[in-house]
FIKOLZA-1660 file (N, C-alpha, C; in steps of 0.1 Angstrom, whole numbers, plus 5000, padded with zeros to 4 digits):
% residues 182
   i   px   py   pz ch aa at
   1 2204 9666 9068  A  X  N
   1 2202 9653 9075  A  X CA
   1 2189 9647 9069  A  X  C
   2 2188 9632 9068  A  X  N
   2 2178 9626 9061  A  X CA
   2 2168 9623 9070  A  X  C
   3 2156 9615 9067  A  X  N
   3 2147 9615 9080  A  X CA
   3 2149 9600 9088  A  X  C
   4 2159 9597 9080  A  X  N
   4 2164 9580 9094  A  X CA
   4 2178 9586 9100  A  X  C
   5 2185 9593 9093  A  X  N
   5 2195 9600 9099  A  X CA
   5 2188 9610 9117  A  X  C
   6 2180 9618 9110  A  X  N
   6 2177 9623 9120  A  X CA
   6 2164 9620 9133  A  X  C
   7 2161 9605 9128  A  X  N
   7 2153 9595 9139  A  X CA
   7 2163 9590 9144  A  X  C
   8 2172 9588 9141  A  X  N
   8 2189 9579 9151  A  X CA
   8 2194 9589 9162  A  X  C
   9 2191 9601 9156  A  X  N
   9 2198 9609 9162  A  X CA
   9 2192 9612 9171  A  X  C
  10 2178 9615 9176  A  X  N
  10 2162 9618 9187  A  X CA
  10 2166 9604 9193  A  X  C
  11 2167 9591 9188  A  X  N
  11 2168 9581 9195  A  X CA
  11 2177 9578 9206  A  X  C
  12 2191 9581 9200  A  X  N
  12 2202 9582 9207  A  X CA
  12 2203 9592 9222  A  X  C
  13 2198 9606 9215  A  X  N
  13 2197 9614 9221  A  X CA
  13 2190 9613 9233  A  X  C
  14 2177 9607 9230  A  X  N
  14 2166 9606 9240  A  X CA
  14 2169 9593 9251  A  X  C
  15 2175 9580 9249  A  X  N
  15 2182 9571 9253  A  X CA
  15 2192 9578 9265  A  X  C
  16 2201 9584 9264  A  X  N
  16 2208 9592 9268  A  X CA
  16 2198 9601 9285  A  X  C
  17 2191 9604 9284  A  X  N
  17 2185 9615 9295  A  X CA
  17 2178 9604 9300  A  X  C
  18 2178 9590 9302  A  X  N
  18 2174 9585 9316  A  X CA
  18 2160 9591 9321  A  X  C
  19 2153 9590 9309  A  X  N
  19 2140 9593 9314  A  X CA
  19 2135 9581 9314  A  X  C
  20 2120 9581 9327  A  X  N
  20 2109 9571 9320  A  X CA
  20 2096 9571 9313  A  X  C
  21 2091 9564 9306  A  X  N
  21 2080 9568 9295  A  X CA
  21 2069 9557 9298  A  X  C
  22 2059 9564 9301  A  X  N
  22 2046 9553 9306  A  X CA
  22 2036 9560 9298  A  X  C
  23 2026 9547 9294  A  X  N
  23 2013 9551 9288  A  X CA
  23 2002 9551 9299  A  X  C
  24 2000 9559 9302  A  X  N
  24 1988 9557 9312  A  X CA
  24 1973 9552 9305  A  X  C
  25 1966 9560 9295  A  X  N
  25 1956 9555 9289  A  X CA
  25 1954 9554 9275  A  X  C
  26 1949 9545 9270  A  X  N
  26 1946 9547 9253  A  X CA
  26 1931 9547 9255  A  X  C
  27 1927 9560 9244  A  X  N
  27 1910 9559 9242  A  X CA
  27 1909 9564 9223  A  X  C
  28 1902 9556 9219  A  X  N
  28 1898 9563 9206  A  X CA
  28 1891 9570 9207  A  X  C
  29 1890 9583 9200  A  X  N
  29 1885 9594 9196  A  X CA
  29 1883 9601 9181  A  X  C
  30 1872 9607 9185  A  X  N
  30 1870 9617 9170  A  X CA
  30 1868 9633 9175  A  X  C
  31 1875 9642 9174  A  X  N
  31 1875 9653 9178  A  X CA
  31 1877 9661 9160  A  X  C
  32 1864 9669 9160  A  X  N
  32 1864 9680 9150  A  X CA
  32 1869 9675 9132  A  X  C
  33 1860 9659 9137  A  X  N
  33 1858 9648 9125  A  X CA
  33 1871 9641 9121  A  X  C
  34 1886 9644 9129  A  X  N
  34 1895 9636 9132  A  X CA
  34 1898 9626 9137  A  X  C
  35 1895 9613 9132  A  X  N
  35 1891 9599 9141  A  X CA
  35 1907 9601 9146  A  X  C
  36 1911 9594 9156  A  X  N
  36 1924 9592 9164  A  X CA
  36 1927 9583 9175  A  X  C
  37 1935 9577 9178  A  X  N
  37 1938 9572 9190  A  X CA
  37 1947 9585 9204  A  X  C
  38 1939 9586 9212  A  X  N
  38 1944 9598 9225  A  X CA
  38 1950 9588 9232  A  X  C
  39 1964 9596 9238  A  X  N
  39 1970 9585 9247  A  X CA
  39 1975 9599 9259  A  X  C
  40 1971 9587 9268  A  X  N
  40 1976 9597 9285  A  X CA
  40 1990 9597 9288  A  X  C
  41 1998 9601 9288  A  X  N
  41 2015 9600 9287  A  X CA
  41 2021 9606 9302  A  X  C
  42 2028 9598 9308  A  X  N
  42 2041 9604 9315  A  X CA
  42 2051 9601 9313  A  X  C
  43 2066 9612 9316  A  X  N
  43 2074 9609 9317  A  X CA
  43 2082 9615 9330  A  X  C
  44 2091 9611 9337  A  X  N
  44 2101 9608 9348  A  X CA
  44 2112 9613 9343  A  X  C
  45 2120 9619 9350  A  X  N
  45 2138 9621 9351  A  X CA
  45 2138 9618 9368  A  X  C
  46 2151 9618 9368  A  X  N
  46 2159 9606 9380  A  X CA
  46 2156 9618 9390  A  X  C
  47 2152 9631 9390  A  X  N
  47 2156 9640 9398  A  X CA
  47 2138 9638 9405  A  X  C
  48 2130 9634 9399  A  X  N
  48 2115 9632 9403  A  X CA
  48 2105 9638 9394  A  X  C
  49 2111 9647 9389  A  X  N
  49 2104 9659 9380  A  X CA
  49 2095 9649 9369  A  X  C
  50 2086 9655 9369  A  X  N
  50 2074 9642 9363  A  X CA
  50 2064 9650 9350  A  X  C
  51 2062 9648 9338  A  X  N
  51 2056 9655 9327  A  X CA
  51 2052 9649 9323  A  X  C
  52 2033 9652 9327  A  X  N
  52 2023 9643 9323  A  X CA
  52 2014 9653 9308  A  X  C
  53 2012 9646 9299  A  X  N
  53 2012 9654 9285  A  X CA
  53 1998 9641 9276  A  X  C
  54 1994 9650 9268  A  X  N
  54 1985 9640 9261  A  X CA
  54 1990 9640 9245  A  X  C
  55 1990 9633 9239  A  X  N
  55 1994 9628 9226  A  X CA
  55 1983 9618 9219  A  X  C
  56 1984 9625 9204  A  X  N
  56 1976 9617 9193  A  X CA
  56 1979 9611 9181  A  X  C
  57 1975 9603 9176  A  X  N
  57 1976 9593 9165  A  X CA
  57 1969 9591 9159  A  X  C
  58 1973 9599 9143  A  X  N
  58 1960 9596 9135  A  X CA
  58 1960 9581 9129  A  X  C
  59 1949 9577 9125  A  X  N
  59 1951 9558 9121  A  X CA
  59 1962 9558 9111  A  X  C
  60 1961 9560 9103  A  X  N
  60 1970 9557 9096  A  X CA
  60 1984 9551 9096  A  X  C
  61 1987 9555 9113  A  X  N
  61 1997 9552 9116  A  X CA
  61 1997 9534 9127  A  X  C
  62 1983 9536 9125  A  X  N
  62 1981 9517 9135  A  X CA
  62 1984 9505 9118  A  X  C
  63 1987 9498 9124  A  X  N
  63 1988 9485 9119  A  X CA
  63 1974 9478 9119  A  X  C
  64 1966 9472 9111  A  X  N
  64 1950 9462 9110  A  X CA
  64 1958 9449 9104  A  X  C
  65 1971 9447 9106  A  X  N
  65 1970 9433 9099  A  X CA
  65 1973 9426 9115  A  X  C
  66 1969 9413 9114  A  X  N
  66 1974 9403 9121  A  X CA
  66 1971 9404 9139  A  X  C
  67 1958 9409 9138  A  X  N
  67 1950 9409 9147  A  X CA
  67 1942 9400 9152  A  X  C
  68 1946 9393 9168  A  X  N
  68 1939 9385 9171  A  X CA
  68 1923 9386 9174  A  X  C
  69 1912 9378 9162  A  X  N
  69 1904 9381 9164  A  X CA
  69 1895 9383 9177  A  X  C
  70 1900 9370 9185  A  X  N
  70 1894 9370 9199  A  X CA
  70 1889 9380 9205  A  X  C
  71 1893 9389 9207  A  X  N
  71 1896 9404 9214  A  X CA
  71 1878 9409 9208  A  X  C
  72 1875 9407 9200  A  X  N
  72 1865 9412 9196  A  X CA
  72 1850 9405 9197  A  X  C
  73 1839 9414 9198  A  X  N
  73 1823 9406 9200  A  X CA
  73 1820 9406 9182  A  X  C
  74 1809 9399 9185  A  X  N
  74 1804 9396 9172  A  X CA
  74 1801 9411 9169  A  X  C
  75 1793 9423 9167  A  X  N
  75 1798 9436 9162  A  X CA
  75 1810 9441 9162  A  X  C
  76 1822 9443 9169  A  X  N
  76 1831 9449 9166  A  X CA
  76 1840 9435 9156  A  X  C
  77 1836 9421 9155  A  X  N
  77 1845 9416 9144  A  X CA
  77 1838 9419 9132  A  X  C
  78 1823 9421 9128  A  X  N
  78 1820 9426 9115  A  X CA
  78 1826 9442 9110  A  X  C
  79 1826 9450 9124  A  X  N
  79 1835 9463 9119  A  X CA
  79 1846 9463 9115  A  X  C
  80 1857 9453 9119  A  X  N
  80 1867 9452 9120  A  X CA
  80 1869 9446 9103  A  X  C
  81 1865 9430 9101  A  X  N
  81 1863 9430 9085  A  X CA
  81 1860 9439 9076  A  X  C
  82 1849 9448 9082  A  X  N
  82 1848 9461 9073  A  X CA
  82 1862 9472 9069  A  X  C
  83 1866 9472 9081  A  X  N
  83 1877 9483 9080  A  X CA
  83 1889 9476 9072  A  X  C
  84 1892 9465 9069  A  X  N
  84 1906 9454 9069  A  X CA
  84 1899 9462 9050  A  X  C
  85 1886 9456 9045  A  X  N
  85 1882 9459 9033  A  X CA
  85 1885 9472 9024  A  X  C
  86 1877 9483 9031  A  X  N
  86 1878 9496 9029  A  X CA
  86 1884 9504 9041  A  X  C
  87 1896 9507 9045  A  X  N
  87 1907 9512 9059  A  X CA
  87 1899 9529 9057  A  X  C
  88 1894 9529 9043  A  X  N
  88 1896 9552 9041  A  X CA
  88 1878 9553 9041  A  X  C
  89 1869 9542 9044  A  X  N
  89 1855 9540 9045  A  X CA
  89 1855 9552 9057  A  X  C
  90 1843 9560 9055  A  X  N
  90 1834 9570 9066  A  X CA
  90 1826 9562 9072  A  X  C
  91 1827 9553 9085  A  X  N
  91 1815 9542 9091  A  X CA
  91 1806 9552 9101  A  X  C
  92 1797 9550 9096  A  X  N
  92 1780 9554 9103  A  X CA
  92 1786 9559 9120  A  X  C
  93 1787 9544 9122  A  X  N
  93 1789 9538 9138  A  X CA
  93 1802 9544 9140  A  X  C
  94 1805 9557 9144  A  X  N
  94 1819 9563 9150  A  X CA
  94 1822 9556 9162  A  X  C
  95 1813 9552 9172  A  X  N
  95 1814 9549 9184  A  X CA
  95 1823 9533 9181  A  X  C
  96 1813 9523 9176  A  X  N
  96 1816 9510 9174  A  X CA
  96 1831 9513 9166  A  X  C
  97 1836 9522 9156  A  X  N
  97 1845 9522 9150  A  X CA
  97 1857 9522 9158  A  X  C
  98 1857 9532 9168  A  X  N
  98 1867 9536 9177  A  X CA
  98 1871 9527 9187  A  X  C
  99 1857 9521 9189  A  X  N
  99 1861 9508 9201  A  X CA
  99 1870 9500 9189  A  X  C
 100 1865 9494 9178  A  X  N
 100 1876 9484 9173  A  X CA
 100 1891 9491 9174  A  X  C
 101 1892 9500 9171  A  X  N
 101 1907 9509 9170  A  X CA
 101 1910 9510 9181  A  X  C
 102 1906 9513 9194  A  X  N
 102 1912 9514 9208  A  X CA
 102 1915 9502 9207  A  X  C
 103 1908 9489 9210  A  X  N
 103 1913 9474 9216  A  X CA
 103 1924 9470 9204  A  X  C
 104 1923 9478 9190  A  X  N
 104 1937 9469 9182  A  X CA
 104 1950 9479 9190  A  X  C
 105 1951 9488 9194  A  X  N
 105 1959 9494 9199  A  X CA
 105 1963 9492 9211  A  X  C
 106 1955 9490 9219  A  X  N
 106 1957 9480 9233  A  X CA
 106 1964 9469 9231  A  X  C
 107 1962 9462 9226  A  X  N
 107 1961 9443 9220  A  X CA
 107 1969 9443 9216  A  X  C
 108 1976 9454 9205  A  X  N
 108 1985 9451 9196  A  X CA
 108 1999 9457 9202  A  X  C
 109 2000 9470 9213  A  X  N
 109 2002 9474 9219  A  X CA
 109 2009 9486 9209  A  X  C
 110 2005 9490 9200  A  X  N
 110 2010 9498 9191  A  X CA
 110 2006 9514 9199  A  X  C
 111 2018 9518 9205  A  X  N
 111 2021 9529 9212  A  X CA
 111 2029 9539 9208  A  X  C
 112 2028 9551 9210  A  X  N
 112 2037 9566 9204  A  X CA
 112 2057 9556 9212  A  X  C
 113 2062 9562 9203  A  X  N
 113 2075 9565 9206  A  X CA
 113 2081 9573 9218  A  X  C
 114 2086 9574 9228  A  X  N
 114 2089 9582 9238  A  X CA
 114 2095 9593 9231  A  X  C
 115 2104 9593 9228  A  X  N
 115 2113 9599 9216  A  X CA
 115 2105 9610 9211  A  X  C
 116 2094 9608 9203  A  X  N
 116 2083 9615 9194  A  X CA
 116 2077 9620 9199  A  X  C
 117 2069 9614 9210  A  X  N
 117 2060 9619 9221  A  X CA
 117 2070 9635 9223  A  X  C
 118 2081 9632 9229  A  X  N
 118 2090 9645 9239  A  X CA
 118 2093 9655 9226  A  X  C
 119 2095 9650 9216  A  X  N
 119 2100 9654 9201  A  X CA
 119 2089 9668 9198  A  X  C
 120 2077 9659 9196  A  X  N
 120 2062 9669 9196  A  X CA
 120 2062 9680 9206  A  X  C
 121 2062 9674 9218  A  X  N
 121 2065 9685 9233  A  X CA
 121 2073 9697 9227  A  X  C
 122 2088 9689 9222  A  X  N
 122 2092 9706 9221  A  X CA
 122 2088 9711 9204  A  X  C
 123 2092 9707 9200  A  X  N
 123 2088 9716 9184  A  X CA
 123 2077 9723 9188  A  X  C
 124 2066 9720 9192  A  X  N
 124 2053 9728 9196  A  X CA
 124 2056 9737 9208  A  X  C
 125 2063 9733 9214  A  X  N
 125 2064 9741 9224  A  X CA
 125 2074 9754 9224  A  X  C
 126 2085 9749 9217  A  X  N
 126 2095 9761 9213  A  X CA
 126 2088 9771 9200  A  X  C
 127 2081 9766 9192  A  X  N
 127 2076 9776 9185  A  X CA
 127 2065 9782 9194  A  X  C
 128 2057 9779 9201  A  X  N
 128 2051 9789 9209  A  X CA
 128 2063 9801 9218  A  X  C
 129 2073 9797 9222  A  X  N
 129 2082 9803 9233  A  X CA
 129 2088 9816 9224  A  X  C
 130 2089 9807 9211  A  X  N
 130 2099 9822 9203  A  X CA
 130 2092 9830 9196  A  X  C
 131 2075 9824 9193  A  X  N
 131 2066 9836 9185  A  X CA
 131 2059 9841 9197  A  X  C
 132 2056 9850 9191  A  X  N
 132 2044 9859 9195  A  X CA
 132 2025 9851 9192  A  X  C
 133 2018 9852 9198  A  X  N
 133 2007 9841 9194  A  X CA
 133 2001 9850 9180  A  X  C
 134 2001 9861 9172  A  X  N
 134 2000 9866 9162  A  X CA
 134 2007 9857 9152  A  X  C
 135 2022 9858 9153  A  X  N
 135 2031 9849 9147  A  X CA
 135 2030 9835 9145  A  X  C
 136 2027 9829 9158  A  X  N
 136 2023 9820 9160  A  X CA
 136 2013 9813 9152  A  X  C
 137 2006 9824 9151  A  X  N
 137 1987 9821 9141  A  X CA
 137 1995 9818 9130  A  X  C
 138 1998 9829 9126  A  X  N
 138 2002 9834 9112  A  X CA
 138 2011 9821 9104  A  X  C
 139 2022 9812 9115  A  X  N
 139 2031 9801 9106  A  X CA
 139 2022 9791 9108  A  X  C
 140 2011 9788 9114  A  X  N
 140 2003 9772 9111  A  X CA
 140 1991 9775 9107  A  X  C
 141 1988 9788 9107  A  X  N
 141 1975 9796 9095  A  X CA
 141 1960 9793 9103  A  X  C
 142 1964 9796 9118  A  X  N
 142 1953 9801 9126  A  X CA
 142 1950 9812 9130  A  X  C
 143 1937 9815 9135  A  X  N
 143 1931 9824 9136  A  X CA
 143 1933 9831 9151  A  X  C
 144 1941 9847 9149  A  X  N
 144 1945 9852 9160  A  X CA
 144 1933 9858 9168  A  X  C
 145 1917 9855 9164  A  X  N
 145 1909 9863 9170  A  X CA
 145 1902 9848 9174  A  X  C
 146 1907 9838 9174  A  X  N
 146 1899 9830 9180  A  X CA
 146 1907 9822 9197  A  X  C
 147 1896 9821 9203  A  X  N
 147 1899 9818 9216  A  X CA
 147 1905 9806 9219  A  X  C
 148 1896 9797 9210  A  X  N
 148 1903 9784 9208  A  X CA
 148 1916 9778 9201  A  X  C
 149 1921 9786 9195  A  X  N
 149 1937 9788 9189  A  X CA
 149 1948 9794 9202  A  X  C
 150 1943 9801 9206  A  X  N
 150 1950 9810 9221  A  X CA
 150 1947 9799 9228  A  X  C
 151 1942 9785 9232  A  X  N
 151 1939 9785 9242  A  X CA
 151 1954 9771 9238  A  X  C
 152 1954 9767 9219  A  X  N
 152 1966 9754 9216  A  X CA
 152 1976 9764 9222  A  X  C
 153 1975 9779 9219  A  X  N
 153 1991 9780 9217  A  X CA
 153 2000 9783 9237  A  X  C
 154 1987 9785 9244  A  X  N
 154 1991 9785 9256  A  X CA
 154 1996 9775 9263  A  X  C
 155 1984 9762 9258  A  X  N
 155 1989 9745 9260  A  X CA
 155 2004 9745 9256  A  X  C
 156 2006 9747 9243  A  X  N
 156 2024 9747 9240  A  X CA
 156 2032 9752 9247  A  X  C
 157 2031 9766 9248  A  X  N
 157 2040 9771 9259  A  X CA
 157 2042 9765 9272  A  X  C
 158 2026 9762 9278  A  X  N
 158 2028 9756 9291  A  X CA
 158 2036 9746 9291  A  X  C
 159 2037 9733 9282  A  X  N
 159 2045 9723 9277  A  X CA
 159 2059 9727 9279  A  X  C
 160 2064 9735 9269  A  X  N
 160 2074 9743 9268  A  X CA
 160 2083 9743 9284  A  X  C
 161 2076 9751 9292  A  X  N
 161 2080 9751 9303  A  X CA
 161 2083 9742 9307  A  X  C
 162 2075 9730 9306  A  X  N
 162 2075 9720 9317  A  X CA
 162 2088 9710 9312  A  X  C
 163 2085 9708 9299  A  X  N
 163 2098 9699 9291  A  X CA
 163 2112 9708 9293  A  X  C
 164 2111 9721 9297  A  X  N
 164 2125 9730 9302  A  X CA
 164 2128 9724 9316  A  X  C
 165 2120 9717 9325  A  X  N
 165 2123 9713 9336  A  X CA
 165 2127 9702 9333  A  X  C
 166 2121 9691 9330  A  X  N
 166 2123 9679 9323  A  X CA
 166 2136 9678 9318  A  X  C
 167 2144 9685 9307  A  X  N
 167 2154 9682 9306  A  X CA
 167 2166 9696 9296  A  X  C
 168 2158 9703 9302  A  X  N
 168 2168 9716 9303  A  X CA
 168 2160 9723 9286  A  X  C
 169 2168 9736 9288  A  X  N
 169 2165 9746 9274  A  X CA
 169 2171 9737 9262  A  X  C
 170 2185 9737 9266  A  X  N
 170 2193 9734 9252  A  X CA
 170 2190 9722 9246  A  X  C
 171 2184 9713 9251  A  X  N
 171 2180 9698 9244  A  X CA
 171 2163 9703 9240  A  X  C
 172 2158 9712 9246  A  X  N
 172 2145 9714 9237  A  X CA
 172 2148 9718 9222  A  X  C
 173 2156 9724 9221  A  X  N
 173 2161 9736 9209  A  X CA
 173 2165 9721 9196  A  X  C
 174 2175 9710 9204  A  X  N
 174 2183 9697 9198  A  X CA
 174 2168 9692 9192  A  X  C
 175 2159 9688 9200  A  X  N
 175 2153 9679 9195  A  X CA
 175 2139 9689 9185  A  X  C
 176 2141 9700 9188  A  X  N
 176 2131 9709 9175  A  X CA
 176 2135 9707 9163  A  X  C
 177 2149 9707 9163  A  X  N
 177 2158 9710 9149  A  X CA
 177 2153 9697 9147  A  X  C
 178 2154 9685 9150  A  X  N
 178 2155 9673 9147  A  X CA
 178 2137 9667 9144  A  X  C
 179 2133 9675 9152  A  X  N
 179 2119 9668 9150  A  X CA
 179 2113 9673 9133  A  X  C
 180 2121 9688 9129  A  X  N
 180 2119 9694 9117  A  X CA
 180 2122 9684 9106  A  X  C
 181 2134 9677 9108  A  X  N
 181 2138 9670 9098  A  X CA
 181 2128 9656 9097  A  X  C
 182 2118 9652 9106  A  X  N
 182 2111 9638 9104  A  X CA
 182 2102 9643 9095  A  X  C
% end
């Protein structure tokens, strides 16, 4: 299966379970020299069962064209020209940088996929469920003596769990296979 073959098929799929998908917050961030956009996520099934999750976006994936300048002060529009110039530029100003990137993401409303968001959920989450956290280390080539690796792979599982309430085991398993092929 190709990788638009198997986005039709997460789409369809995910369409299907009558869930709802809210963005609670966008903030830009730089964690461990990763600039990003952090977004606060819920989702809903009809039964009440509610899975609140955080999700990231690295820039690459925002759109900088066709941004209403307004939105910005006289600093964040000379940052903003800067970045439209040089997009792969290291700017000084992390803080100023990330404000311009939060309000184009706000503004623009350029938001995760429900779909991908729950997609992420399980692929991460089922590989925590079926390794062992040694294993676990060993297939994304972290470190099984560090605390802060134990602490992703627990986050996953916990996930894991909760997206099994959300919308059962065997659709976690559907959308792992599928999230492999994006």
């Amino acid at each position: 299966m190709d990788y638009t073959e198997a986005k039709k098929e997460l789409e369809k799929i995910y369409s299907g379970l009558n869930l709802s998908f809210e963005v609670l917050s966008i903030e830009g961030k730089v964690k461990d020299g990763w600039q990003h956009i952090h977004f606060d996520c819920v989702f809903k099934n009809q039964n009440g069962c509610e899975l609140r999750c955080d999700y990231s976006m690295g820039l690459g994936l925002f759109s900088m064209k066709n941004v209403p300048m307004h939105i910005f002060n006289h600093d964040e529009t000379i940052m903003y020209e800067a970045i439209l110039l040089n997009p792969h530029s290291n700017f000084r100003d992390k803080k100023l940088f990330m404000s311009v990137i939060e309000k184009i993401a706000i503004k623009t409303k350029q938001i995760p996929n429900a779909y991908e968001v729950l997609g992420g959920l399980c692929r991460d989450g089922y590989d925590a469920h079926e390794n062992s956290f040694e294993d676990y280390c060993a297939n994304y080539g972290m470190n099984p003596d560090s605390i802060k690796d134990k602490k992703v792979y627990d986050t996953c599982l916990d996930y894991y769990f909760k997206v099994e309430r959300l919308i059962g085991h065997d659709l976690i398993y559907t959308f792992y296979e599928l999230m492999n092929e994006l």
